[in-house]
Every structure is written in C-alpha cells, then in structure tokens.
C-alpha positions as CSV (number, residue, x, y, z in Angstrom):
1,X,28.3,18.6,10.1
2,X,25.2,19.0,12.3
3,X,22.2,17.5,11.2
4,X,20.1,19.9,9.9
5,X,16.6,19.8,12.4
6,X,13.8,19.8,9.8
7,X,15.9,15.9,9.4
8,X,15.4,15.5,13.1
9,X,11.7,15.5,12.9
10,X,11.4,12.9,11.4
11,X,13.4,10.6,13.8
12,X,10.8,8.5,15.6
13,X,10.8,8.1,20.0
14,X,12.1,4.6,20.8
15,X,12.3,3.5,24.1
16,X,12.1,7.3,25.5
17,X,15.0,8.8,23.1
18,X,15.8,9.8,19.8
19,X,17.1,7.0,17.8
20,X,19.7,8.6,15.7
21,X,23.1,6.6,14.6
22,X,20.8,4.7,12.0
23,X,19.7,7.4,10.2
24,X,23.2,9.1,9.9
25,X,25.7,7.9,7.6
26,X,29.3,7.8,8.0
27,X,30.5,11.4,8.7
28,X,27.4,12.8,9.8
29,X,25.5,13.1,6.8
30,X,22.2,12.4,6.4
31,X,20.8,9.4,4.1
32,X,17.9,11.2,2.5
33,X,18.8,14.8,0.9
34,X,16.4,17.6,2.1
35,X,16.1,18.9,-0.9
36,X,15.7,17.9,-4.7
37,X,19.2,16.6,-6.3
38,X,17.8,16.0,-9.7
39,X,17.0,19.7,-10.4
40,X,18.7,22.9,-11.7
41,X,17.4,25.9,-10.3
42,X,15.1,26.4,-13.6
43,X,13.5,23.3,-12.8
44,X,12.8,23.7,-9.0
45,X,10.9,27.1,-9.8
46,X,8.5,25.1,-12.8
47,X,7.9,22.0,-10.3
48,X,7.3,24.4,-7.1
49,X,4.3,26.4,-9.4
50,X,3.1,23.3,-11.6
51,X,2.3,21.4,-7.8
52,X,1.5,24.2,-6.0
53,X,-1.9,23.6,-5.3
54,X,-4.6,25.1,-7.2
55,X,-7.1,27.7,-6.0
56,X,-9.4,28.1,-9.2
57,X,-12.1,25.3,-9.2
58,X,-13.3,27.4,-12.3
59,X,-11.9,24.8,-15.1
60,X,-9.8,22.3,-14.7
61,X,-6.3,22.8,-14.3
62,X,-3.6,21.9,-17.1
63,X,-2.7,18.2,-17.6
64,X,-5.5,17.4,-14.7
65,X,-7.0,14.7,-17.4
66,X,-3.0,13.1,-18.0
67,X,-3.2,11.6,-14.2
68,X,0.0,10.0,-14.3
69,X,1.9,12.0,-17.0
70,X,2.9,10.5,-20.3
71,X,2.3,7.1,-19.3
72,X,-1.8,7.9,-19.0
73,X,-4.0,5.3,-20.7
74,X,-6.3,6.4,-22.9
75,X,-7.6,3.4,-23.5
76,X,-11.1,2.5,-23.3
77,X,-12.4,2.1,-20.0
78,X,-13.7,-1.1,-19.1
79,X,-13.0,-4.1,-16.9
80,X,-9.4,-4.2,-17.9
81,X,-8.6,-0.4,-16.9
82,X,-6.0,-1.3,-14.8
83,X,-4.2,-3.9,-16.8
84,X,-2.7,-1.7,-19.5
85,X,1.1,-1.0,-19.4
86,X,2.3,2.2,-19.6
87,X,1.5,4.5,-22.7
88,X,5.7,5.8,-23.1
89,X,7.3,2.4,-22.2
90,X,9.2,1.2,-25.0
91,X,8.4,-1.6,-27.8
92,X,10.9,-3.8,-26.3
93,X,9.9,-3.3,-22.6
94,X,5.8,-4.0,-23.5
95,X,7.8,-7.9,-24.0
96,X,9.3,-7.7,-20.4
97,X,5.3,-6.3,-19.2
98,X,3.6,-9.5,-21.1
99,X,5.7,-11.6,-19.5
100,X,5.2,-9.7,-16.2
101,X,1.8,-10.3,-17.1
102,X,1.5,-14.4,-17.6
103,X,3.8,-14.7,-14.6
104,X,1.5,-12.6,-12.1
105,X,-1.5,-14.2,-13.4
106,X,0.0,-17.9,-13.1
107,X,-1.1,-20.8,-10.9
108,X,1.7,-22.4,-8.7
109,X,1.3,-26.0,-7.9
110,X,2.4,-27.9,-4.9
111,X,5.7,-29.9,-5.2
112,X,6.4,-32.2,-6.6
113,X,5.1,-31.6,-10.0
114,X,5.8,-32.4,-13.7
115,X,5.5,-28.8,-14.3
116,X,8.8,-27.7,-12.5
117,X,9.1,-24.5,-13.4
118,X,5.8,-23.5,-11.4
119,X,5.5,-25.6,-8.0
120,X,6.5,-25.0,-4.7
121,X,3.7,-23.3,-3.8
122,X,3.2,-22.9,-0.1
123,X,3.1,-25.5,1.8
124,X,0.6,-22.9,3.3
125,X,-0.7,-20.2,1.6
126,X,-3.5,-17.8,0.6
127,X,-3.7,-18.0,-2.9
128,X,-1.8,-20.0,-6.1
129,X,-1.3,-16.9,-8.6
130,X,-0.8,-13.2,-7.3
131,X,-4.0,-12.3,-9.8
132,X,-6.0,-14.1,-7.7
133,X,-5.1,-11.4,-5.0
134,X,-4.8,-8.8,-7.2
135,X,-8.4,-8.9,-9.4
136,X,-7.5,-7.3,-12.8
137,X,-5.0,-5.6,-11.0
138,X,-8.1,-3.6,-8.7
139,X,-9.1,-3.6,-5.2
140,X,-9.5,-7.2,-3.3
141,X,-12.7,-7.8,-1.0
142,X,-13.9,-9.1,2.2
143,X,-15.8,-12.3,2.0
144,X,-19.4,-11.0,1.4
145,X,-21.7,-13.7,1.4
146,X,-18.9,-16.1,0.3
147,X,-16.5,-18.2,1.9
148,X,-14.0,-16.8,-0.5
149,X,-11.6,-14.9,1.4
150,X,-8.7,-15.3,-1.7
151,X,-7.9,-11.1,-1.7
152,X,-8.1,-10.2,2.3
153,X,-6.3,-11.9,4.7
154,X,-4.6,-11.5,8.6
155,X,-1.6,-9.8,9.4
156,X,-0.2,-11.5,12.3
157,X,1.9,-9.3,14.8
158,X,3.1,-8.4,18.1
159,X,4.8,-6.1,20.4
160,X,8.9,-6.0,21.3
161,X,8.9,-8.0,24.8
162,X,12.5,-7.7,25.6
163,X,15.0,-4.9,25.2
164,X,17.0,-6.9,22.4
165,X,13.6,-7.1,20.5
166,X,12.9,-3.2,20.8
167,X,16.8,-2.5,19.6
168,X,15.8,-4.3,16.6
169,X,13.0,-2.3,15.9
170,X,14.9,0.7,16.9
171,X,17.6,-0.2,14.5
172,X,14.8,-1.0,11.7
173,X,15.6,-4.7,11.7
174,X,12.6,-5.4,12.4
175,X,8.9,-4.4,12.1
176,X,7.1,-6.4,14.7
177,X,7.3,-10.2,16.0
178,X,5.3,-13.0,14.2
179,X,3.5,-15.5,16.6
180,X,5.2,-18.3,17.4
181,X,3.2,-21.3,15.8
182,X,1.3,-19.5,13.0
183,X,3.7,-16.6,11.9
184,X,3.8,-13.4,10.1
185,X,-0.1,-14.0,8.6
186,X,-2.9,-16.4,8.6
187,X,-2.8,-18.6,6.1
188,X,-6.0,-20.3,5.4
189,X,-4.9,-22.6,2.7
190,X,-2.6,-25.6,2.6
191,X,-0.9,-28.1,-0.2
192,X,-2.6,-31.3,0.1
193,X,-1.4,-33.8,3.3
194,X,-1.3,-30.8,5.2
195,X,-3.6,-28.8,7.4
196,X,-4.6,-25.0,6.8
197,X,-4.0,-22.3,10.2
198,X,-7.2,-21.4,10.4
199,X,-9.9,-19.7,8.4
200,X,-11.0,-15.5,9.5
201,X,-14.1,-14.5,10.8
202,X,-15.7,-11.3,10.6
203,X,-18.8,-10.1,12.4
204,X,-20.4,-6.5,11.6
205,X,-22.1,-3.8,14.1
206,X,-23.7,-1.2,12.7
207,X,-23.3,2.1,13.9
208,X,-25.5,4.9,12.6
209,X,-24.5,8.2,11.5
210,X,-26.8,11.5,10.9
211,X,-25.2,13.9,8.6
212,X,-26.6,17.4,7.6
213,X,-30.0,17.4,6.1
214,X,-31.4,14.4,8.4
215,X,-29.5,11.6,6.3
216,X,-28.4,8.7,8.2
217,X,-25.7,6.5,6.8
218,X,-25.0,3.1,8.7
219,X,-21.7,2.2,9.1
220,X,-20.2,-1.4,9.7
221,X,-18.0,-2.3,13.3
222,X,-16.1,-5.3,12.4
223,X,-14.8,-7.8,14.5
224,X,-12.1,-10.5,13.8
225,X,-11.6,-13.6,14.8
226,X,-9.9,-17.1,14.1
227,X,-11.9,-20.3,13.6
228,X,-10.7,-23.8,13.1
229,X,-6.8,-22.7,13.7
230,X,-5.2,-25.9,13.1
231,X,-2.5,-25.8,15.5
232,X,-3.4,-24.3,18.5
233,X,-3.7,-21.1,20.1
234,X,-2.5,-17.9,18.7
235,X,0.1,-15.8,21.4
236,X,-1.9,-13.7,23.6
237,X,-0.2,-10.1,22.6
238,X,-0.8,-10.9,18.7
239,X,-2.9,-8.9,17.2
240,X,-4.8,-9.2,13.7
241,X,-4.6,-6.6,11.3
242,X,-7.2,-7.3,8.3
243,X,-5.9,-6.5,4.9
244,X,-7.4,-6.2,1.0
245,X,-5.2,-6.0,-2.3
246,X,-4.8,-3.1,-2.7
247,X,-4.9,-1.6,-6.8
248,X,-1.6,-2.2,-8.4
249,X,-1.9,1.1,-10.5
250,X,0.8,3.9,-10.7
251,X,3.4,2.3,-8.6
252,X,6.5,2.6,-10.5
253,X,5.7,6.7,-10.3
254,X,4.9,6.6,-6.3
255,X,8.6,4.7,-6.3
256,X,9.8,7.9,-8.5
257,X,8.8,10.4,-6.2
258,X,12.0,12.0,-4.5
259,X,12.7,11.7,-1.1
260,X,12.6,15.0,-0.5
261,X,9.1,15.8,-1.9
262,X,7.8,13.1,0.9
263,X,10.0,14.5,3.8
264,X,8.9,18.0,2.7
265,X,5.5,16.9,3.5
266,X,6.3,15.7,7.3
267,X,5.1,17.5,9.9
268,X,5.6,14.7,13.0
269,X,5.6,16.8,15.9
270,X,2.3,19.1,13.9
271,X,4.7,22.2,13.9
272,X,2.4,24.4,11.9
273,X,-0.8,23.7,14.0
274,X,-2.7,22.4,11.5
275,X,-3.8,19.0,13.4
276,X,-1.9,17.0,10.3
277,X,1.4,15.2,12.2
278,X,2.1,12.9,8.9
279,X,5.7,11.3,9.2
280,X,7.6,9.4,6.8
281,X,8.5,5.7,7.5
282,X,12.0,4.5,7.7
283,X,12.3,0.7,6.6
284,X,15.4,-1.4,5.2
285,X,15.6,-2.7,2.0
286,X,15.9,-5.9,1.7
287,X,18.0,-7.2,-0.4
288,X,20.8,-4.5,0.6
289,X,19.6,-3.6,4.0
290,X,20.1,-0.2,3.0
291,X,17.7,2.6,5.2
292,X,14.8,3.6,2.6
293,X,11.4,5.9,3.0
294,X,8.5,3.1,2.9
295,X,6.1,3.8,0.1
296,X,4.0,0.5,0.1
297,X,1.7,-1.3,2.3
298,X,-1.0,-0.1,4.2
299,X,1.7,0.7,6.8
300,X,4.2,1.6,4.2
301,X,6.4,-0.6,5.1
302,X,8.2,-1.7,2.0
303,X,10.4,1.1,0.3
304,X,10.4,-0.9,-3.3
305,X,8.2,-2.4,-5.4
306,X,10.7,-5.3,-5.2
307,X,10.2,-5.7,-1.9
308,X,6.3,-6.1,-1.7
309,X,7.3,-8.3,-4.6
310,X,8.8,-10.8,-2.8
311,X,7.1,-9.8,0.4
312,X,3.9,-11.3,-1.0
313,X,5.5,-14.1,-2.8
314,X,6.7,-15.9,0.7
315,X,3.6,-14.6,2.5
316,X,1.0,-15.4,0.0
317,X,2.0,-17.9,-2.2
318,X,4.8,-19.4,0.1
319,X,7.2,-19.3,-3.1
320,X,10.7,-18.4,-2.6
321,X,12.6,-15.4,-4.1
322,X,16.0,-14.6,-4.0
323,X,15.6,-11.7,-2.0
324,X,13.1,-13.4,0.4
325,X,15.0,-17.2,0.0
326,X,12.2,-19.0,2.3
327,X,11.8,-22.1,0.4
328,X,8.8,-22.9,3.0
329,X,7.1,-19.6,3.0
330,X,6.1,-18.8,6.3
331,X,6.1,-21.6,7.9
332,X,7.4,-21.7,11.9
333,X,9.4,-23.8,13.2
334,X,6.6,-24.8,15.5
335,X,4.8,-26.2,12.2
336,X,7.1,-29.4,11.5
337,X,4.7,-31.1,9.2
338,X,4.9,-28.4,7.1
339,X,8.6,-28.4,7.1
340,X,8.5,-31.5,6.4
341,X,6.8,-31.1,2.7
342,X,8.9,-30.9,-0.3
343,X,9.8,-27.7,-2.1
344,X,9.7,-26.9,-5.5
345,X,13.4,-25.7,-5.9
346,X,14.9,-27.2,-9.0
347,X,19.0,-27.6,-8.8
348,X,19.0,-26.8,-12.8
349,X,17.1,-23.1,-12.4
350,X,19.0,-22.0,-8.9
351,X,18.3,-22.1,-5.5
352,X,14.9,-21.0,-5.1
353,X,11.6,-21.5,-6.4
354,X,11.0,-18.2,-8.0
355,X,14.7,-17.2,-9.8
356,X,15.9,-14.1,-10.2
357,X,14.2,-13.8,-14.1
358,X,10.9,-14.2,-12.5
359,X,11.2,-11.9,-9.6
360,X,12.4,-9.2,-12.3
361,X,9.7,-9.8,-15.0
362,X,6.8,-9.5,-12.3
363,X,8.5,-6.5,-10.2
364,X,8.8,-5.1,-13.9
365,X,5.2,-5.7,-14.8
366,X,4.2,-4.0,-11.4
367,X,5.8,-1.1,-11.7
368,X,4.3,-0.4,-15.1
369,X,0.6,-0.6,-15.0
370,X,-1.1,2.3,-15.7
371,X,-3.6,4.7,-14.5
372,X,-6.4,5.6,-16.7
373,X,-7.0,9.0,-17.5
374,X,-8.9,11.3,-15.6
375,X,-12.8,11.4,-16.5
376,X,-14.9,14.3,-16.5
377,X,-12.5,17.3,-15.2
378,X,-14.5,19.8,-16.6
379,X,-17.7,18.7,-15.5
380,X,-19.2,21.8,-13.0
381,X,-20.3,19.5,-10.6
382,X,-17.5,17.5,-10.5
383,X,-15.2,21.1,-10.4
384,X,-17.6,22.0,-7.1
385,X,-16.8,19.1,-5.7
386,X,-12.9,19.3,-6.5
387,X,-12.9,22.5,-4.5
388,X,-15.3,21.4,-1.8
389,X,-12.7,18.6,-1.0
390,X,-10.0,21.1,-1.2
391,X,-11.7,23.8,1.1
392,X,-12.7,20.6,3.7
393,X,-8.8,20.0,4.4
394,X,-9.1,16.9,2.6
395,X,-5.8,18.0,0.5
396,X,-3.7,18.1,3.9
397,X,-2.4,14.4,3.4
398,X,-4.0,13.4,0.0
399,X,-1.8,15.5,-1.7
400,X,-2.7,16.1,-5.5
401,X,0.5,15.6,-7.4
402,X,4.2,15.4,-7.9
403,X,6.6,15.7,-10.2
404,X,8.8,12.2,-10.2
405,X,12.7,12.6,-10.0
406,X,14.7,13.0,-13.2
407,X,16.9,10.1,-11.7
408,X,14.1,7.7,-11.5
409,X,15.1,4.0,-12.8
410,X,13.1,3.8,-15.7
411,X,12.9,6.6,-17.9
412,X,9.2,6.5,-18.4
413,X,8.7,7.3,-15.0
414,X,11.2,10.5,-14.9
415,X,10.2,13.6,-14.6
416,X,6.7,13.0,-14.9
417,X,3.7,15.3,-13.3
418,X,1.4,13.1,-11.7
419,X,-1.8,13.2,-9.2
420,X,-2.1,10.4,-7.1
421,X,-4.1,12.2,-4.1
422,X,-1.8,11.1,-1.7
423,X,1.3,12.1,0.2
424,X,2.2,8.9,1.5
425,X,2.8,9.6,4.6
426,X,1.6,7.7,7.9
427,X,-1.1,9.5,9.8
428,X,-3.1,9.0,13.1
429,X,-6.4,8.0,11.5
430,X,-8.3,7.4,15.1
431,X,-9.4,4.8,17.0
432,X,-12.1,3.7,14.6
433,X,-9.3,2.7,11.9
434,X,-6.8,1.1,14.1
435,X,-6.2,-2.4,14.2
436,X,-3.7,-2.3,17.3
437,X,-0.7,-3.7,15.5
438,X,2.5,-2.0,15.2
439,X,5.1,-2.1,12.0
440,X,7.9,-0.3,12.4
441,X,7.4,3.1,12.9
442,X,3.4,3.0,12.7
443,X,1.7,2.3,15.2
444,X,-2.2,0.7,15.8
445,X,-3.4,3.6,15.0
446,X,-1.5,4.8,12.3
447,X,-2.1,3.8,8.3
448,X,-0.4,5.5,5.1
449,X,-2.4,7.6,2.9
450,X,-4.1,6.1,0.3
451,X,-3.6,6.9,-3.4
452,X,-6.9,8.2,-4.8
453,X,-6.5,7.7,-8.3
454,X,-8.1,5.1,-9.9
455,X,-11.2,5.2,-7.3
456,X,-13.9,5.7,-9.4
457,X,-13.4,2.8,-11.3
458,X,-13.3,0.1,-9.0
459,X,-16.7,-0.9,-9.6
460,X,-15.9,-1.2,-13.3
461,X,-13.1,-3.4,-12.6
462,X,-13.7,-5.3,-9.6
463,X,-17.5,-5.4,-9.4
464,X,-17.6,-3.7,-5.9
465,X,-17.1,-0.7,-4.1
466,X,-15.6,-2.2,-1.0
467,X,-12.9,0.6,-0.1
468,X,-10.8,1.2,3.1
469,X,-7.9,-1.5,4.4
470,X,-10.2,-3.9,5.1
471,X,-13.3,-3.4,2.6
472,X,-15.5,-2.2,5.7
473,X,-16.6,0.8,3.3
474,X,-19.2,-0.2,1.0
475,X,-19.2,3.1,-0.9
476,X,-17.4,6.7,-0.9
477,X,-19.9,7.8,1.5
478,X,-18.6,5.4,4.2
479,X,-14.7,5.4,3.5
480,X,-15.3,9.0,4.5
481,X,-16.6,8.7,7.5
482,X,-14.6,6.2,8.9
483,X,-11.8,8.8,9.1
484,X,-11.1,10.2,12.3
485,X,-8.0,11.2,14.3
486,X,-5.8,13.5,11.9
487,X,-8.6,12.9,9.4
488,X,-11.4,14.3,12.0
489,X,-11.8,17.9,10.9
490,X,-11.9,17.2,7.4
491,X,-14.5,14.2,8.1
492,X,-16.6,16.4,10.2
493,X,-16.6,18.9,7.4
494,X,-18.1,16.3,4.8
495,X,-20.6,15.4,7.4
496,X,-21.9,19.2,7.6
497,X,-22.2,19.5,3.7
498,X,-25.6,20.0,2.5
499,X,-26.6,16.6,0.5
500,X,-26.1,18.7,-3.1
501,X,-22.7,19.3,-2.0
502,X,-21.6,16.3,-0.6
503,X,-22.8,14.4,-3.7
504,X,-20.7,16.9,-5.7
505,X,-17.6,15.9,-3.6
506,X,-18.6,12.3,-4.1
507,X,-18.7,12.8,-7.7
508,X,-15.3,14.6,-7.9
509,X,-13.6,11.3,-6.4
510,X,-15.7,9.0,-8.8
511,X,-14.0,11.4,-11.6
512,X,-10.0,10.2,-10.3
C-alpha cells in the first residue's frame, strides 16, 4: 500500500530526511486514519455543515452558548467555574470525580510519615498538592510582587549532541535531554535535610507598542535566570523554558477529538499559501509506547490526559505513578543526597507511591471538568467582535469547534459539538514567543494553540489576567500582540483596528 501523501506531510525533517518506518505500521499502513472511522456517511455530511465555519455574525449561531456540548455547566459563575464536573456524567461517575477532586487537591508529605498513604513527596519538588499548581482548576501565575512561584516553573532542556541521541528523537523516544545535575525542570523546593536547585528569576523590559488611533500599549521582555542553584552549574546548551498551569477545563473532549479532524487541519509545508504551516505532533504513549498525536502541554507533548497525569506527578510533586515509577522524582544521578532520602512507597499498597487507584481517580477527575457556558453570544458588540476576529485570520489555527469521536472512552464525551478555539496544532509563533528549547517535534520557536474557552473568566477564578505560557500578558490586549511568526498577519490586523473595534474583539474573547 503506498502511503497516501496528505500522511507524508506531516512527517517531520530529521537529520536531513524523512523519518518514516515509525510512523508506518506493519504492512504499510498508516497509524492514524485520514479520515473519520466513527461515522456513516449521514453523519460526516451533519459534522462537515455543523463545523463549517460560520459567515453570519448577525446572531449567534446554534448551540454557540452549549461550549462543550451536553456536558456545559450552567452553573453559576463564580470563583468555582472551573471546578464543576461534567453536566451528562453519570450519578455513579460524580463519586469517581469527588474523589478525583480530594486527591488533586491533597497535600503530600515527605517520608517517612504516619500518614502513609500520602508521603513521598519529592525529595524535590515544586509544589505538595496538584491544586496548588492548578488554582481552582484556572490559569497559574508568575511571581508578581511575591516570592511565590508555586504555579510557574522551568523546563529544563537541551539539544541531541550525538547521532544516538538524535535517533532517539527521530524515533520519538525521546523529546529533548535533561541537564545533567539538575534534570528535566527546576525544582525550587526540597523535603527537609535537603537543599532546593535553585529558585527563577525574572527581569522585565518594556517595549512599547502604537496601535491605530495613537494608543500605546507597553509590553513586558522577560528574562530568566537561576539564582542560588544548589548544586552547581546548569549545562551550557540547556535552555529554560518558563511555564504557567495551564486551566484544566474541557480536556477529556480535546482527548475526543479524532485524529483525523487534527491531521485535517495540518498544513506543514503551508501548501495552500495562507502563511499558517500548523503540524501535528507525534509523541509515544507512555505506558504502551504506542505513536499518538500530542494534544497537551504547551508543546503538546503528551497525547493523554494520563500522561500529563503522571508527567506532573514525578516532575512536580516528585510522587511516583505506575506509569512514571520514579520513586525519586527527578532527581539525577548527579544529586546523591537526594537519592539518598527515603521514599514513601508502602509494600502493603504496591510498588509506587501513587497506586494505580489514585492515578485513575485523578486522570478521571481531569478529564471531567467542565467548561462553563458561553456568556453573552447575542450581545452586538460581542457578535462584531466575533466576526472581526474571524475576518482578522485569527480562526486560521484557533479553530472554533469539533465534533468529538463517537468512539471516545467515556460516553459523555462522544459525539459531542464543542468550541474550544483551538486546533491544536504546533505553530511558528516568532521570535518574540520562543523560548529556544526543543520537544520533540517543536522547536524554540514553535508552541501549540491555545484553547480559548474559558478566557474570560480567569479573573473570576484566579484573580489575574496573566495569559500567555509564561504569564508575560497582563491582559487580552497584550497576549495579542505578543503573537508573531504564523500569528503575524492576524496580529498586525488587530493592531490596525480602530479602538471601537478592537474593544469589540476584546469583548468577544471575554464572552468564551
């Protein structure tokens, strides 16, 4: 069978050629289908018109206010908007979601502890309970006139230096190399008898921006460093890549969307023109090691909401999963003081710290949180600004909506349409964005699309505005213009809006 070549745009350039045998299975066929597998003919023709996007900004369209399907909450909106479950999961599951709940929200404690069932925390670490990352479930912050630094941290990273180390990045193995001493991320805490890494520092420039009218908005240039690393020097070709929490809203529908509907949206090589060369990341699960389309991550690069599961519970907490069995967290070899410290796996409940029950319940929880319904989709400014953020290309990679697979894992997440603003999708965002640190197939200047819904609300929630990977953004305004590279037309385009309109686009993303 020959591989079809809308598939072979999507294979990245490694080392000067196209890396194929991993993406073709035994017999030539391709892992991801090219098309939807979990429709009839009937239903391809009602998804293909209920996405197709709209071109009447006149009223709102059908379902607009039901932003992620039947499991919308309507609930009031206040500082717990993003904690709700799902309105259509079932009576027994809301159980499995409370429990979710006190498990994401729990403090670990250092071992040993008379409360077995909830130490082994670190030995280094950036926070004891995933909440503490997560506010209510919203949008972590840089440390703005506070040393508390609990939801941002560094990425630490660098570069293949041999040929073995860029076959295992060609073969998805691998998504970069941690430093030596300190590891895959700064961690600025430690149990007690040990010594943190180090503690990040951020210093602003301001750069000033004149938009149409006269209006000049100052944006912030920030610059990171390490002080007081603990253990020496970081490598020279690491780089640090800033991070916030992102909102845990709407996940278990961004894991429903088909394959298909996210390669359908690729365009690596900009065949169409268009300036928009989104491609789709290719990561390995990692419990099975099976080849999967990331979905989360600022890079996307985790395919499951598993994975960033237990991706953050050995790089945050420094607790142990079963599919992420580092009883240490991320401690180096290099660190053998922290080695050295004892672990909180108990014989009686398996051999890691966090069992198999409590890596389900939270992953459970996770994929369950809702998004709150739309707010004022009939307002007229708000519809101006809806078609003013259409008509400035903004829809090229924050797509509107989906419709989820009929095969999705939980049924309250099948066959849903949703409108997450996003198409998930990595994209060449500009020099202004990049951090200089590859994983997998992005590169430093690469970053996946944001989901948009939920965005108007994060003030309600998390007391901020803060927006962007790194919370450089302090309002709508900024995130904006921070966009360049693939993003630079449709940037330039806000930036030319008389004020009147631009506050009506501003007031149609306030509405998601």
């Amino acid at each position: 069978m020959t591989t079809p070549r809308s598939f072979l745009m999507l294979l990245p350039v490694l080392s000067g050629a196209l890396c194929l045998v991993p993406l073709i299975a035994t017999g030539g066929n391709p892992v991801f289908p090219l098309a939807r597998t979990d429709l009839d003919a009937k239903d391809q023709k009602r998804v293909a018109g209920v996405t197709r996007p709209t071109g009447d900004f006149s009223k709102p369209e059908q379902f607009e206010t039901m932003a992620a399907g039947a499991g919308t909450s309507r609930a009031e909106v206040n500082g717990d908007a993003f904690s709700r479950f799902s309105a259509n999961i079932t009576f027994a599951e809301e159980e499995s979601f409370k429990l979710g709940n006190a498990l994401f929200t729990k403090l670990w404690v250092s071992a040993p502890s008379s409360t077995q069932a909830s130490d082994g925390l670190g030995p280094l670490f950036n926070a004891r309970a995933c909440q503490s990352c997560h506010l209510k479930d919203g949008r972590g912050h840089p440390p703005e006139g506070t040393a508390d630094a609990t939801s941002m941290f560094l990425r630490l990273g660098r570069p293949a230096r041999t040929e073995a180390e860029r076959s295992q990045v060609a073969d998805y193995q691998k998504l970069n190399f941690p430093d030596a001493v300190y590891g895959e991320q700064l961690q600025d805490l430690a149990v007690p008898g040990l010594k943190s890494e180090g503690q990040m520092q951020i210093s602003y420039e301001e750069i000033p921006v004149t938009l149409a009218g006269g209006e000049v908005v100052h944006l912030r240039k920030p610059s990171y460093s390490v002080g007081d690393l603990g253990f020496g020097p970081l490598e020279g070709d690491v780089t640090l890549s800033p991070r916030v929490a992102p909102p845990m809203i709407g996940m278990g529908l961004i894991q429903a969307i088909h394959e298909s509907d996210l390669l359908a949206k690729a365009d690596p090589d900009d065949k169409d023109g268009d300036g928009i060369s989104g491609k789709a990341a290719l990561v390995r699960d990692h419990k099975s090691g099976e080849l999967k389309i990331g979905r989360f991550g600022f890079k996307a690069q985790n395919a499951t909401i598993r994975d960033q599961t237990s991706t953050a519970f050995a790089g945050d907490l420094g607790i142990s999963t079963p599919d992420d069995p580092f009883d240490h967290g991320d401690c180096t070899k290099a660190q053998a003081d922290c080695l050295a410290m004892p672990t909180g796996v108990q014989a009686r409940l398996g051999p890691v710290e966090a069992p198999a029950p409590v890596l389900d319940l939270v992953t459970f929880y996770s994929e369950n949180l809702a998004v709150p319904a739309r707010r004022d989709v009939a307002d007229k400014t708000v519809l101006k600004g809806k078609e003013l953020f259409y008509r400035s290309g903004c829809t090229a990679c924050h797509m509107p909506k989906f419709v989820t697979s009929r095969d999705a894992g939980n049924k309250a997440q099948a066959f849903q349409l949703i409108w997450p603003y996003s198409d998930f999708l990595l994209h060449d965002m500009g020099d202004g964005l990049a951090d200089g640190q590859q994983v997998g197939m992005a590169d430093g200047n690469e970053w996946r699309t944001q989901p948009l819904w939920g965005l108007g609300l994060t003030r309600t929630v998390n007391g901020h505005s803060f927006l962007l990977h790194d919370g450089r953004a302090r309002n709508l305004t900024e995130a904006v213009l921070w966009h360049g590279g693939e993003a630079q037309k449709a940037r330039d385009a806000f930036a030319s809006l008389a004020k009147d309109d631009r506050n009506a686009l501003l007031k149609f993303l306030e509405s998601l």
